[in-house]
C-alpha positions, 0 to 999 in steps of 0.5 A, spaced: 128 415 838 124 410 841 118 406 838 113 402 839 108 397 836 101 399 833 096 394 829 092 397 823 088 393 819 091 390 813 086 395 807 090 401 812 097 398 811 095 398 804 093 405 803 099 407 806 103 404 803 100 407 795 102 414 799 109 412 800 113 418 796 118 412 794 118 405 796 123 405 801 119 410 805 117 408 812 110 408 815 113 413 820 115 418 815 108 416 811 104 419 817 108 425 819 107 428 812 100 425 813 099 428 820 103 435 818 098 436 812 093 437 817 095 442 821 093 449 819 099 454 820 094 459 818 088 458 823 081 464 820 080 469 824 074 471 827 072 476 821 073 470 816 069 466 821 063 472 822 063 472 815 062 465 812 056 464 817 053 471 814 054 467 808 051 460 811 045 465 813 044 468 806 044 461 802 038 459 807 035 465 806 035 465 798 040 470 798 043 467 792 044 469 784 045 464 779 051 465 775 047 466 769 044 472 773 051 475 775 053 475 768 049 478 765 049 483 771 057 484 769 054 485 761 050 491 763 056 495 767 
């Protein structure tokens, strides 16, 4: 495996070191597990993507219920 050198800034160095799993991890593995965390193995697809605009577009609108009316929707059924 080769390496190399980067600088961070000392509060970072610090944030890393609160998210070791134990304290013999190292920063190269602290990074990795941060760096897996953020990849998505299941990307939405476009309906899902269609949908939550169609959401978007009814919350600007004031399509909206209050849990308070929904519940009481719920009772009358």
């Amino acid at each position: 495996m080769t390496s190399t050198t980067i600088k961070i800034d000392v509060e970072l160095r610090d944030r890393l070191n609160a998210l070791k799993v134990h304290p013999r991890e190292s920063y190269n593995e602290v990074i990795e597990r941060l760096a897996e965390m953020v990849i998505d193995e299941e990307p939405l697809s476009e309906e899902t993507i269609q949908r939550i605009e169609e959401s978007l577009e009814d919350l600007r609108a004031g399509r909206v219920y209050t849990l308070e009316e929904v519940m009481a929707e719920l009772k009358e059924e």
